[in-house]
CHARMM internal coordinates of N, CA and C (Angstrom, degrees):
IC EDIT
DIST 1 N 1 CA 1.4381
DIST 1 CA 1 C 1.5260
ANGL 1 N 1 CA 1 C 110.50
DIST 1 C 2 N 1.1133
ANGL 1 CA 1 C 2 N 111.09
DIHE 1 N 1 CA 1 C 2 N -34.11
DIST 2 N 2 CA 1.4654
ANGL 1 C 2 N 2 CA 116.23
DIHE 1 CA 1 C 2 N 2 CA -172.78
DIST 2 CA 2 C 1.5922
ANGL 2 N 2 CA 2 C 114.10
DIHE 1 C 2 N 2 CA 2 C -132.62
DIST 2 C 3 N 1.2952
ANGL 2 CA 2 C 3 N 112.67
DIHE 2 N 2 CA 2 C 3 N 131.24
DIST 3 N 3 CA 1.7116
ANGL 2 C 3 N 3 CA 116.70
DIHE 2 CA 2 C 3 N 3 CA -154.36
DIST 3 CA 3 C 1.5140
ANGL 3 N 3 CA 3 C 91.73
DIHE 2 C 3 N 3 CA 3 C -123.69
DIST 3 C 4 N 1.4617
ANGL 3 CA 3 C 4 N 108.35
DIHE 3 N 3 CA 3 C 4 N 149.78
DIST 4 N 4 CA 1.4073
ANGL 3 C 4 N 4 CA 118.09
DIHE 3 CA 3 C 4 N 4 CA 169.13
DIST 4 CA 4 C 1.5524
ANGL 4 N 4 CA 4 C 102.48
DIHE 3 C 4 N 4 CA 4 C -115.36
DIST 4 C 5 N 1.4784
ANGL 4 CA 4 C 5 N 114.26
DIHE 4 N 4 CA 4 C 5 N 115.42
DIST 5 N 5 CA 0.9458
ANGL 4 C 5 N 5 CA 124.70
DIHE 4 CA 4 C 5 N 5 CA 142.44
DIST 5 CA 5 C 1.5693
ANGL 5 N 5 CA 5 C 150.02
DIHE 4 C 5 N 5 CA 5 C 5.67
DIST 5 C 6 N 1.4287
ANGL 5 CA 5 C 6 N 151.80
DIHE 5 N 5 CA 5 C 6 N 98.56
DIST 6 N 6 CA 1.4981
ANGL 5 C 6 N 6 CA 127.52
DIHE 5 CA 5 C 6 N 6 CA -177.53
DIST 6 CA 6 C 1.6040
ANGL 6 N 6 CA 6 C 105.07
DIHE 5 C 6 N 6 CA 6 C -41.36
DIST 6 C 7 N 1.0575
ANGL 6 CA 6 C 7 N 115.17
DIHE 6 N 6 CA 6 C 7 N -48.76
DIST 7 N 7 CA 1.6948
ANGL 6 C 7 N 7 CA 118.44
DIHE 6 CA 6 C 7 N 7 CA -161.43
DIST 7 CA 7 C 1.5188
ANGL 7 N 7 CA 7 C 111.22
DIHE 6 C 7 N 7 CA 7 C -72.00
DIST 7 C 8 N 1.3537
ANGL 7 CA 7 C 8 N 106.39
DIHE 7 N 7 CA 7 C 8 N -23.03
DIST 8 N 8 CA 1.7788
ANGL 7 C 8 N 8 CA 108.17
DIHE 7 CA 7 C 8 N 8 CA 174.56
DIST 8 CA 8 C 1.7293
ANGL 8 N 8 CA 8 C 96.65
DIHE 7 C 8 N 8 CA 8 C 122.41
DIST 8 C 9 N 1.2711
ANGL 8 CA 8 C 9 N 136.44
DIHE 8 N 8 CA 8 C 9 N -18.85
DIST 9 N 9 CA 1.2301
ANGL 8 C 9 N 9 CA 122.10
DIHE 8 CA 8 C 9 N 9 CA 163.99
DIST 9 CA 9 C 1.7909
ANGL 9 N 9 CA 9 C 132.94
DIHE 8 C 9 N 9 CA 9 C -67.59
DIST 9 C 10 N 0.9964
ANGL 9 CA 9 C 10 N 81.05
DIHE 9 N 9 CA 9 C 10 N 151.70
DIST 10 N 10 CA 1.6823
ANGL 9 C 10 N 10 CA 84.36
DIHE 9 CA 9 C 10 N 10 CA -173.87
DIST 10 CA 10 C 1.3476
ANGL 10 N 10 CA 10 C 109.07
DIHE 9 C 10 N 10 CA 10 C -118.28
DIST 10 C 11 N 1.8118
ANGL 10 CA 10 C 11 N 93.24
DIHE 10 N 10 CA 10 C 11 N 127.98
DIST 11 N 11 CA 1.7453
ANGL 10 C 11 N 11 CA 99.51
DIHE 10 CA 10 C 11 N 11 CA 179.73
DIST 11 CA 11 C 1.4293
ANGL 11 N 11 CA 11 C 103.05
DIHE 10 C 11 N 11 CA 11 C -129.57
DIST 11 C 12 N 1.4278
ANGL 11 CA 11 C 12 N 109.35
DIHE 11 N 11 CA 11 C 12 N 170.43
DIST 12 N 12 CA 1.5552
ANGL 11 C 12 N 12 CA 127.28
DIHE 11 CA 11 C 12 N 12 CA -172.89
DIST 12 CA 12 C 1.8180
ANGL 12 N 12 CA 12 C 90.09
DIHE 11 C 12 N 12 CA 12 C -89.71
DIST 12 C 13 N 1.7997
ANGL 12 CA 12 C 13 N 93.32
DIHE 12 N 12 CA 12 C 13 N 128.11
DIST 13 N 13 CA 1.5516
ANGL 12 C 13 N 13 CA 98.39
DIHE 12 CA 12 C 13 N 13 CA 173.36
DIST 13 CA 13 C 1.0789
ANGL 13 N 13 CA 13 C 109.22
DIHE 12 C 13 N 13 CA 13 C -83.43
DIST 13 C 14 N 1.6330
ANGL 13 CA 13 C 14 N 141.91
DIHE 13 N 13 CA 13 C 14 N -36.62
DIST 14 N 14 CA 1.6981
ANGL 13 C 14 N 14 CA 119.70
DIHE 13 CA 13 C 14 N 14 CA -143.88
DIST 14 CA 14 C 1.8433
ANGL 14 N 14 CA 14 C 79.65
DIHE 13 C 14 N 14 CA 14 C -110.39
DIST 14 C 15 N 1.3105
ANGL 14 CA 14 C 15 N 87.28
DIHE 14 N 14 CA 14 C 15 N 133.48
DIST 15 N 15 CA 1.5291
ANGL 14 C 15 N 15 CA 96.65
DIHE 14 CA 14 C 15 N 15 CA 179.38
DIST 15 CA 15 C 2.0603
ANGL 15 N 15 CA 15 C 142.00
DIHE 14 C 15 N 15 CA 15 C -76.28
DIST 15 C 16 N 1.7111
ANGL 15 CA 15 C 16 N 73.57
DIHE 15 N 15 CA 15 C 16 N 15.98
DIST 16 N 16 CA 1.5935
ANGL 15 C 16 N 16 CA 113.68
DIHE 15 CA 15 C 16 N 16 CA -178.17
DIST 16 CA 16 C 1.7708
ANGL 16 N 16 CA 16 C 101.57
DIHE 15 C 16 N 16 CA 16 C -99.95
DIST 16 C 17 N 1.4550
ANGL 16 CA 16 C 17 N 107.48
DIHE 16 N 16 CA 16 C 17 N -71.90
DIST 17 N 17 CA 1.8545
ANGL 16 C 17 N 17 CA 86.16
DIHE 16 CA 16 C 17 N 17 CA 152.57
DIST 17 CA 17 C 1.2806
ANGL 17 N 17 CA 17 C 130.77
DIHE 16 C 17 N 17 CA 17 C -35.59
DIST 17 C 18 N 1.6089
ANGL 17 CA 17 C 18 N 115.00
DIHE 17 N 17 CA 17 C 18 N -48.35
DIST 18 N 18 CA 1.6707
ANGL 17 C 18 N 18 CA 107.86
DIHE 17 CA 17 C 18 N 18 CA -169.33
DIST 18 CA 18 C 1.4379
ANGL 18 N 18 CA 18 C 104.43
DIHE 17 C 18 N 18 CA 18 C -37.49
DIST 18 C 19 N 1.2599
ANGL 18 CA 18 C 19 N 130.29
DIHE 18 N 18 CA 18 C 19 N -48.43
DIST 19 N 19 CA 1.3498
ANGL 18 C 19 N 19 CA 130.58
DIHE 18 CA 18 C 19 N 19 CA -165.01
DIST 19 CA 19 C 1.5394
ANGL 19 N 19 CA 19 C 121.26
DIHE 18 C 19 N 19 CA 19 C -101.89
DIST 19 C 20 N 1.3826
ANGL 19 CA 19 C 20 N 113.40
DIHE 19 N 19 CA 19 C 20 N -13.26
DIST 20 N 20 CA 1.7104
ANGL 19 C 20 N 20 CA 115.23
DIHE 19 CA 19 C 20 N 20 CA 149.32
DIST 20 CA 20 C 1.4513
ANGL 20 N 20 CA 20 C 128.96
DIHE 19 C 20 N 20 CA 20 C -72.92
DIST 20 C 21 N 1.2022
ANGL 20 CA 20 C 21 N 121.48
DIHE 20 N 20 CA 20 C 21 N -49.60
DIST 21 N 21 CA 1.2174
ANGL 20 C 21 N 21 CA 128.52
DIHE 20 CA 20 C 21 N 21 CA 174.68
DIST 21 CA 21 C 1.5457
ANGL 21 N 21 CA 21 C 107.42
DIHE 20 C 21 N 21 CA 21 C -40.87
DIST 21 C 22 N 1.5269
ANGL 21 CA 21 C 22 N 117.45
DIHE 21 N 21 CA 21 C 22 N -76.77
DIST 22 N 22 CA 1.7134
ANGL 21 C 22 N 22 CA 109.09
DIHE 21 CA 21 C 22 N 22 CA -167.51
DIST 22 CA 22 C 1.0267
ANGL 22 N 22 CA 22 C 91.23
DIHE 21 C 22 N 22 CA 22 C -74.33
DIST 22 C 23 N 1.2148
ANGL 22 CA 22 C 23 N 158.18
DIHE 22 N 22 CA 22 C 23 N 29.48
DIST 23 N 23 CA 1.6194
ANGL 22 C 23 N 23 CA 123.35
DIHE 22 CA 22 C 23 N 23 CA 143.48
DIST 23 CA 23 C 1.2964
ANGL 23 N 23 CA 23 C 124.10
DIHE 22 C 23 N 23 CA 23 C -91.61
DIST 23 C 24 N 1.6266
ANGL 23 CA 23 C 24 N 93.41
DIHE 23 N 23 CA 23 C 24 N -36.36
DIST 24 N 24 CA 1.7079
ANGL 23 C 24 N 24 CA 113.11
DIHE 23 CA 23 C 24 N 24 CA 158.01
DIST 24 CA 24 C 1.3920
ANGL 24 N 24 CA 24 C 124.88
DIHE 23 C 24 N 24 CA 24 C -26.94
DIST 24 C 25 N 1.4533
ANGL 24 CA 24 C 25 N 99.36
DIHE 24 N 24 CA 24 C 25 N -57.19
DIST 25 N 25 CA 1.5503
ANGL 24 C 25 N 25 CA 124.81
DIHE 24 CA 24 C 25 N 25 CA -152.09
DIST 25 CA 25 C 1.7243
ANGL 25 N 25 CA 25 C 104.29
DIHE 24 C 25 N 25 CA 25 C -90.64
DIST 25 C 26 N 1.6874
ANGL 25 CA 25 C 26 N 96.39
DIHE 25 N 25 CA 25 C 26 N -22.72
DIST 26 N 26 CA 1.9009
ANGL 25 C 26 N 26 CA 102.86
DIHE 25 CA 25 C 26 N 26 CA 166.40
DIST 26 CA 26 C 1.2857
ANGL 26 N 26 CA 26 C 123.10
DIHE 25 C 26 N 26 CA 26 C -93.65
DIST 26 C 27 N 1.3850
ANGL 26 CA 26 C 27 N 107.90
DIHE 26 N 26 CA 26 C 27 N -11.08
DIST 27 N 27 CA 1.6242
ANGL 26 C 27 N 27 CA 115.65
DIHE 26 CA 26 C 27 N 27 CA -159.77
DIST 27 CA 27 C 1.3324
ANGL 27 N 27 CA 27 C 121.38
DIHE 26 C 27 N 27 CA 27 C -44.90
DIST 27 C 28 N 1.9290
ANGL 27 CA 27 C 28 N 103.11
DIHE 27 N 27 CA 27 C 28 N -23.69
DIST 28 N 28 CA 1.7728
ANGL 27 C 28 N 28 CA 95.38
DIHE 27 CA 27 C 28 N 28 CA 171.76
DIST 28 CA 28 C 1.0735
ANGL 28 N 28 CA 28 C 132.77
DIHE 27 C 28 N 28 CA 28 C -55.97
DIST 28 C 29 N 1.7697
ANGL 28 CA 28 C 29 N 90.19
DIHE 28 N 28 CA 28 C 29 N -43.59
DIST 29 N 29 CA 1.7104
ANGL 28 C 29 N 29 CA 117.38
DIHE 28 CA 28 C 29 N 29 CA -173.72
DIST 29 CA 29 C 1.3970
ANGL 29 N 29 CA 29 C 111.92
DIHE 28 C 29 N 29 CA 29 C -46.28
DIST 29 C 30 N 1.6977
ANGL 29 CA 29 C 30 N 100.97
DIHE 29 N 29 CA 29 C 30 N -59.70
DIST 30 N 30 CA 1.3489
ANGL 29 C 30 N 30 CA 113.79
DIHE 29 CA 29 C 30 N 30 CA -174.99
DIST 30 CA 30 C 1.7572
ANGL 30 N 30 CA 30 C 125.43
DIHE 29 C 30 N 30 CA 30 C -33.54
DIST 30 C 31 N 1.8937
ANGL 30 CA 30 C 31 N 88.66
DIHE 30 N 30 CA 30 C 31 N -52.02
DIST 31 N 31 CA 1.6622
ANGL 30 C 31 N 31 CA 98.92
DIHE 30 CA 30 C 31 N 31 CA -179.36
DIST 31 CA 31 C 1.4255
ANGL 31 N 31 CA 31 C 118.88
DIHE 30 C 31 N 31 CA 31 C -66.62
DIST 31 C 32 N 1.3344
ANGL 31 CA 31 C 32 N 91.20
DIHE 31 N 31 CA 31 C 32 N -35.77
DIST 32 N 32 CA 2.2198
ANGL 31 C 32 N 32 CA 93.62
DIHE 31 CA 31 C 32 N 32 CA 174.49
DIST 32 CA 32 C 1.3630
ANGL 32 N 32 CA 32 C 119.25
DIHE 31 C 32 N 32 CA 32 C -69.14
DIST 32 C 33 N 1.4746
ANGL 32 CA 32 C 33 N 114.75
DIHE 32 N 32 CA 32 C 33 N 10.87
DIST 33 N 33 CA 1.9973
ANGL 32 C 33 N 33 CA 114.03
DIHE 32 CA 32 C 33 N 33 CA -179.15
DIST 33 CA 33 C 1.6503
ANGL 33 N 33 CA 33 C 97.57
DIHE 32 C 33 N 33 CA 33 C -92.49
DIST 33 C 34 N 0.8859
ANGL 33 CA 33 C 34 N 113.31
DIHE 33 N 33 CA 33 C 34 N 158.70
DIST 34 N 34 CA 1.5403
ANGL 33 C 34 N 34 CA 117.88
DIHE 33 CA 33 C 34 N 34 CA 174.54
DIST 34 CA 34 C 1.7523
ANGL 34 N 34 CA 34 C 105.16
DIHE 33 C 34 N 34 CA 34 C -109.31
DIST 34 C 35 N 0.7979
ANGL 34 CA 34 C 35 N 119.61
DIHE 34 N 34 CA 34 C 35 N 145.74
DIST 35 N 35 CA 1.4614
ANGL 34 C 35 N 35 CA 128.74
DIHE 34 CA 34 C 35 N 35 CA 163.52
DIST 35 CA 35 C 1.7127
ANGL 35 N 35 CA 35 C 104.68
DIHE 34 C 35 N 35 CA 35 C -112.82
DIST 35 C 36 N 1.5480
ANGL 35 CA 35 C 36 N 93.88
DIHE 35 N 35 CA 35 C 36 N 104.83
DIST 36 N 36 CA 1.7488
ANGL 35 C 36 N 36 CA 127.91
DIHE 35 CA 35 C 36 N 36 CA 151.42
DIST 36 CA 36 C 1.5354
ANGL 36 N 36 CA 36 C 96.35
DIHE 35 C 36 N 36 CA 36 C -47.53
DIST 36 C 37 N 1.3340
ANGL 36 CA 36 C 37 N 110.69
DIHE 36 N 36 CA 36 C 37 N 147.53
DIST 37 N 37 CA 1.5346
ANGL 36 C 37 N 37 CA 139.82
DIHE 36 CA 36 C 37 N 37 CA 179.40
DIST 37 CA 37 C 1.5987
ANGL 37 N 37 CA 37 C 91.73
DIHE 36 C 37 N 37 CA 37 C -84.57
DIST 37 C 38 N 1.0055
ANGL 37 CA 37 C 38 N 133.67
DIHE 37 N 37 CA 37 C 38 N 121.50
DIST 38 N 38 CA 1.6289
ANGL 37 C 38 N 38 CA 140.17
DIHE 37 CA 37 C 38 N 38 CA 153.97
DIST 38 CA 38 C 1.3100
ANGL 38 N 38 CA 38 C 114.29
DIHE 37 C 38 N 38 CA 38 C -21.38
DIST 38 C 39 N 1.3003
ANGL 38 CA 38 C 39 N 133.20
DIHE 38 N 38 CA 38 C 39 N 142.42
DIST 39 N 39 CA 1.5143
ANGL 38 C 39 N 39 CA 145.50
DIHE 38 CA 38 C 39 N 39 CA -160.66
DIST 39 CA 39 C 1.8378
ANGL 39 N 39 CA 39 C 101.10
DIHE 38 C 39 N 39 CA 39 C -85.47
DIST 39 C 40 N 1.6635
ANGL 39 CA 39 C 40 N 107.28
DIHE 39 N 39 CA 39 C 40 N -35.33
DIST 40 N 40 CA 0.8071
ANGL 39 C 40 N 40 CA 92.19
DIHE 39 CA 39 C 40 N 40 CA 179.78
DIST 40 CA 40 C 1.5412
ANGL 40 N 40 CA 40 C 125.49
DIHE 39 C 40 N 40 CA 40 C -134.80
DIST 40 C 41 N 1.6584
ANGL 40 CA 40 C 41 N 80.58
DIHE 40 N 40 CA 40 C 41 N 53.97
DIST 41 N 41 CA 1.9204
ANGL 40 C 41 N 41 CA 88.65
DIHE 40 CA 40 C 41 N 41 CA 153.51
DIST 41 CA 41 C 1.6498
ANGL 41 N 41 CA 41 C 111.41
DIHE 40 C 41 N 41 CA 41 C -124.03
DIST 41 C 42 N 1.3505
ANGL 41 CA 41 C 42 N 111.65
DIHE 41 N 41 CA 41 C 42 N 166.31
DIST 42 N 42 CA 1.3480
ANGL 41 C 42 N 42 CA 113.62
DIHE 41 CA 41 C 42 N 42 CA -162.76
DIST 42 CA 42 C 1.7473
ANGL 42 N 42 CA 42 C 112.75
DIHE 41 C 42 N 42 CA 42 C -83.26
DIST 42 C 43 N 0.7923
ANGL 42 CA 42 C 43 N 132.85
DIHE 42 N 42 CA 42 C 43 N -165.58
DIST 43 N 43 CA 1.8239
ANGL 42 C 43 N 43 CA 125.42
DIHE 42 CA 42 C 43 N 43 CA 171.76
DIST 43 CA 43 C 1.5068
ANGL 43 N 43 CA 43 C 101.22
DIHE 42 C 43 N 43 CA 43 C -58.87
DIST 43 C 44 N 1.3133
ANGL 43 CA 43 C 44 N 119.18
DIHE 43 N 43 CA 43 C 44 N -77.03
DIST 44 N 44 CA 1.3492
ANGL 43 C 44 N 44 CA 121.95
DIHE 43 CA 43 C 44 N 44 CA 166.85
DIST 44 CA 44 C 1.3216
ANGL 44 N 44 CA 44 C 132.20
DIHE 43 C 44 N 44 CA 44 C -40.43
DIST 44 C 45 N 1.3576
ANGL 44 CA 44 C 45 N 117.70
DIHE 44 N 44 CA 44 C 45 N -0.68
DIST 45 N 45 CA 1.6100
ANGL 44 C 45 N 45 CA 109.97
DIHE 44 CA 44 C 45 N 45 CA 161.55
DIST 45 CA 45 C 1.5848
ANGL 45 N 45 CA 45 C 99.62
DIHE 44 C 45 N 45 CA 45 C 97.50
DIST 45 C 46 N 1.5619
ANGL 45 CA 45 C 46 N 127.46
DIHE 45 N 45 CA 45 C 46 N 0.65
DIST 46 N 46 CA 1.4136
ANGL 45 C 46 N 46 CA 109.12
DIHE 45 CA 45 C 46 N 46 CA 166.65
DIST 46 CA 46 C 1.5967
ANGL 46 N 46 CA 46 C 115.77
DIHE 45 C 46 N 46 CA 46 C -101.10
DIST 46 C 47 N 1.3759
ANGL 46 CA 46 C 47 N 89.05
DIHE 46 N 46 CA 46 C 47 N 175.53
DIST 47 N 47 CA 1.7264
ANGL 46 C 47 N 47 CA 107.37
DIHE 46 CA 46 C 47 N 47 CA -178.61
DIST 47 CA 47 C 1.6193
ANGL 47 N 47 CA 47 C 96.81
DIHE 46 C 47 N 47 CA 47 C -52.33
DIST 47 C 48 N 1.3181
ANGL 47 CA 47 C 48 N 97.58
DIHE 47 N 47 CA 47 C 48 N 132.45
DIST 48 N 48 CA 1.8627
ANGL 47 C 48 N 48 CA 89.64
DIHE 47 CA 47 C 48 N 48 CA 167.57
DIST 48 CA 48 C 1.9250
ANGL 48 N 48 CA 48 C 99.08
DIHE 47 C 48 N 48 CA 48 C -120.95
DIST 48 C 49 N 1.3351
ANGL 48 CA 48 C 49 N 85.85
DIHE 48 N 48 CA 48 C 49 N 120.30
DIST 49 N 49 CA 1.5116
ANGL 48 C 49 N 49 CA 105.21
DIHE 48 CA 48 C 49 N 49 CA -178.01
DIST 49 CA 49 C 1.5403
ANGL 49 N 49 CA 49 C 128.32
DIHE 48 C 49 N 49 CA 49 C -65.71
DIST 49 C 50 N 1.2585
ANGL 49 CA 49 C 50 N 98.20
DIHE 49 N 49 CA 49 C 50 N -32.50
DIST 50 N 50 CA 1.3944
ANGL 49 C 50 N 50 CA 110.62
DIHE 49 CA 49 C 50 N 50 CA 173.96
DIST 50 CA 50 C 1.3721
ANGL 50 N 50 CA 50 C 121.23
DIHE 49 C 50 N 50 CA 50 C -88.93
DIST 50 C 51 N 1.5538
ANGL 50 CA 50 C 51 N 131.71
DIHE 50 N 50 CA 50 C 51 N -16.29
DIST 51 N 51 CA 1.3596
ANGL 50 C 51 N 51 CA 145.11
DIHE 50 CA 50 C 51 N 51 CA 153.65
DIST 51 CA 51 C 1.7180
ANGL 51 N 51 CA 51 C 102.69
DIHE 50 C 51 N 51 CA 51 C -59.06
DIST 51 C 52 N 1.1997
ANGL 51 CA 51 C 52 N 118.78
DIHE 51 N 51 CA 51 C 52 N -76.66
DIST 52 N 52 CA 1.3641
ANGL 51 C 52 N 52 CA 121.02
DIHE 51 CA 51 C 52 N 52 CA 173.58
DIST 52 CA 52 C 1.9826
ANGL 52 N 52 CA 52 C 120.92
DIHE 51 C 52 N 52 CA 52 C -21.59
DIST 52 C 53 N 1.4170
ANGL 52 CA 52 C 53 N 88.99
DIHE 52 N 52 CA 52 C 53 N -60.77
DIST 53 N 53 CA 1.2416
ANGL 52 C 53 N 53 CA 93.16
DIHE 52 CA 52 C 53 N 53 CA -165.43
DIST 53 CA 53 C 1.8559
ANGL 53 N 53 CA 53 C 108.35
DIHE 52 C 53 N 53 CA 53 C -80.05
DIST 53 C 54 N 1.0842
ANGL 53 CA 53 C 54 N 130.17
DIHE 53 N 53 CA 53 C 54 N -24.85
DIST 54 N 54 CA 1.0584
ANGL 53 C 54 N 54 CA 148.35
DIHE 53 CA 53 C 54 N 54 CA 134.75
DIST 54 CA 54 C 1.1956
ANGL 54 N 54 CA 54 C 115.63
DIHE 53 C 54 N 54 CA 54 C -17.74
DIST 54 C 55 N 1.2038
ANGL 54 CA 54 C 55 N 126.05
DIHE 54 N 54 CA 54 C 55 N -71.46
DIST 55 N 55 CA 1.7173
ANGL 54 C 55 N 55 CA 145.82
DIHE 54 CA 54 C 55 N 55 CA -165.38
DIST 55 CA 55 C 2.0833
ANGL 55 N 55 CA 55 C 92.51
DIHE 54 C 55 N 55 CA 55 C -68.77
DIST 55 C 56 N 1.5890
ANGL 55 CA 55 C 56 N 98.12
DIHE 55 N 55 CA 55 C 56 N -48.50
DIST 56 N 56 CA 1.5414
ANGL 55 C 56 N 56 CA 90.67
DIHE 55 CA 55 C 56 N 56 CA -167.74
DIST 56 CA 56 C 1.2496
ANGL 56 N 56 CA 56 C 103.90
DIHE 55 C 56 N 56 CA 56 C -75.65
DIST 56 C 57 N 1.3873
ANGL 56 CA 56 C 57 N 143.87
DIHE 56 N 56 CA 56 C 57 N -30.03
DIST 57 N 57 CA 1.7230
ANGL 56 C 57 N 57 CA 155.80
DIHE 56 CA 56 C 57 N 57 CA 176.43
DIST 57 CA 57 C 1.7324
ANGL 57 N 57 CA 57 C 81.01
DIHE 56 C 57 N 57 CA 57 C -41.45
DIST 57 C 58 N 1.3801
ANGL 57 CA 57 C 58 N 125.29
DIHE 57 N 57 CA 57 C 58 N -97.48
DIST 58 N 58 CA 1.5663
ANGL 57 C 58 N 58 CA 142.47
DIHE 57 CA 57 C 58 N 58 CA 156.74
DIST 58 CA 58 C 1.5732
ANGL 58 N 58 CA 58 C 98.97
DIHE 57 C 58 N 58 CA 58 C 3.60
DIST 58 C 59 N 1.3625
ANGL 58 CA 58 C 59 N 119.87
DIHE 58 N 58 CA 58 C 59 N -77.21
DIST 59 N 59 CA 1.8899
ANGL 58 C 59 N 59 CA 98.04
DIHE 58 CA 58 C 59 N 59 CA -179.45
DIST 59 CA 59 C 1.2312
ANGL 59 N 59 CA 59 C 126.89
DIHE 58 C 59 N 59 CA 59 C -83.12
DIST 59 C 60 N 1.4009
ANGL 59 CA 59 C 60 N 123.76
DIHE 59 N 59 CA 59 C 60 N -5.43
DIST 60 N 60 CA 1.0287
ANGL 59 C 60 N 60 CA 115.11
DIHE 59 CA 59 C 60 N 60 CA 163.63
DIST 60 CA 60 C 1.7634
ANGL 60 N 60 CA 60 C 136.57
DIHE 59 C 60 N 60 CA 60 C -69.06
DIST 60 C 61 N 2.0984
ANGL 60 CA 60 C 61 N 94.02
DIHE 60 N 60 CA 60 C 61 N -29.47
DIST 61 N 61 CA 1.4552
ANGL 60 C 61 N 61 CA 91.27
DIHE 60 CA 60 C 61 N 61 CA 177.43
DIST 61 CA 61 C 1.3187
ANGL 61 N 61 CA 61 C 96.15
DIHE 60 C 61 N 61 CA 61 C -89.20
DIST 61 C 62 N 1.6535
ANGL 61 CA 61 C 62 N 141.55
DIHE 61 N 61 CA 61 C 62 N -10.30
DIST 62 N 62 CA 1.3012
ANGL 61 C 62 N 62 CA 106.19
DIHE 61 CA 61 C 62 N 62 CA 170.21
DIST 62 CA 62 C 1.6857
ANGL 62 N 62 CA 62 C 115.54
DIHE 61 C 62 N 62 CA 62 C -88.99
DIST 62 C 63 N 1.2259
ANGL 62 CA 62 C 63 N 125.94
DIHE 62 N 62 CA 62 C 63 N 28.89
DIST 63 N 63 CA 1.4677
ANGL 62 C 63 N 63 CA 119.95
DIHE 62 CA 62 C 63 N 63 CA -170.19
DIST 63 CA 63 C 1.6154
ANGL 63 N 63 CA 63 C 93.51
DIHE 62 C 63 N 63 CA 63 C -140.01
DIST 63 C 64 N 0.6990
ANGL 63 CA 63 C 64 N 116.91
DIHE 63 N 63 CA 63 C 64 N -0.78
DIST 64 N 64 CA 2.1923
ANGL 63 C 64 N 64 CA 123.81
DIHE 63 CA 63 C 64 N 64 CA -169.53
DIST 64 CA 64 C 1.1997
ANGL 64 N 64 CA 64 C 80.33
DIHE 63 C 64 N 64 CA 64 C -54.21
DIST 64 C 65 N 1.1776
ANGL 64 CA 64 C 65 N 160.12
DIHE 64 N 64 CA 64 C 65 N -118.87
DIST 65 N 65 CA 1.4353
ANGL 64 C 65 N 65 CA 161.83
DIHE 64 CA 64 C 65 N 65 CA -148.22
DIST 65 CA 65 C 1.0150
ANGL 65 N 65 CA 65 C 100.84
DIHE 64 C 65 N 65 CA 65 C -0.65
DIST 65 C 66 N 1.4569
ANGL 65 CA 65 C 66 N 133.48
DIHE 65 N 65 CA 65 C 66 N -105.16
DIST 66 N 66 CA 1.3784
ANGL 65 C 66 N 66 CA 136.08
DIHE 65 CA 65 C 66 N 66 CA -170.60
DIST 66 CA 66 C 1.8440
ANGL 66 N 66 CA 66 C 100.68
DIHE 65 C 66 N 66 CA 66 C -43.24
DIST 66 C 67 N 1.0000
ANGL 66 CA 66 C 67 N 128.36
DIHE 66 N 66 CA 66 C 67 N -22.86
DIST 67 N 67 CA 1.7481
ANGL 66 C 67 N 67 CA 101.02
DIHE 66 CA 66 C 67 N 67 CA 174.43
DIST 67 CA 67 C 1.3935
ANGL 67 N 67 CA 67 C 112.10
DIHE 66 C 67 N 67 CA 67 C -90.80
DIST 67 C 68 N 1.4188
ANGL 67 CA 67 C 68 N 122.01
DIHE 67 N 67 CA 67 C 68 N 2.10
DIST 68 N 68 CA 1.3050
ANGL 67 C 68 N 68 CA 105.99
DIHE 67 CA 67 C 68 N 68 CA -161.63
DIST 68 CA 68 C 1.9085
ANGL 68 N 68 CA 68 C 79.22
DIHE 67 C 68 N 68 CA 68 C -115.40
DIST 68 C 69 N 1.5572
ANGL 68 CA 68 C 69 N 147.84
DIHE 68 N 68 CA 68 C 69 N 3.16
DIST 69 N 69 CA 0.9469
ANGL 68 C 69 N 69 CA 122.96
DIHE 68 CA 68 C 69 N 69 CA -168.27
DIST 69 CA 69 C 1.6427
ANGL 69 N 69 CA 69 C 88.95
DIHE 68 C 69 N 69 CA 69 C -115.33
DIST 69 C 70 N 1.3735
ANGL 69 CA 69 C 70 N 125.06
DIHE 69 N 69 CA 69 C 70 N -19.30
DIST 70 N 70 CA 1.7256
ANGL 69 C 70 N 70 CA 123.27
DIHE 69 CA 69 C 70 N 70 CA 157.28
DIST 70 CA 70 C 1.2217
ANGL 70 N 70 CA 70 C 102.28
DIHE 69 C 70 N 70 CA 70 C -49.07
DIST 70 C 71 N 1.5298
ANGL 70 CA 70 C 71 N 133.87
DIHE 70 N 70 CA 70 C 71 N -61.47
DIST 71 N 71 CA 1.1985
ANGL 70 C 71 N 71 CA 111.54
DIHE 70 CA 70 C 71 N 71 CA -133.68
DIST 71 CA 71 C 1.5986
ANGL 71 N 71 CA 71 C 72.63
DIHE 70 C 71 N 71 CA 71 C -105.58
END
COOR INIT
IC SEED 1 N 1 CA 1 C
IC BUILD
């Protein structure tokens, strides 16, 4: 399950652990993060149109350079 390295590091051999082990081994962490509600949905859980389009007005004038020297 677990291989030592030529160089002295140690890695997980079966590549089905690679991805059980650290989640295992974080799983507390994981549960103590909170997940924030998305910026751009409304209280009720819809698309909010005017946040969206808003937000893109906002990257577009700070990024217009690079679109206006593509096109």
């Amino acid at each position: 399950m677990i291989q030592q390295e030529q160089n002295g590091e140690i890695s997980i051999a079966n590549r089905i652990y690679q991805e059980v082990i650290p989640r295992e081994l974080s799983w507390n962490a994981q549960m103590g993060m909170t997940v924030k509600q998305s910026w751009h949905l409304s209280p009720d859980n819809r698309l909010d149109d005017a946040a969206l389009l808003t937000a893109f007005q906002q990257f577009f004038r700070e990024h217009q350079e690079i679109w206006v020297d593509i096109f």
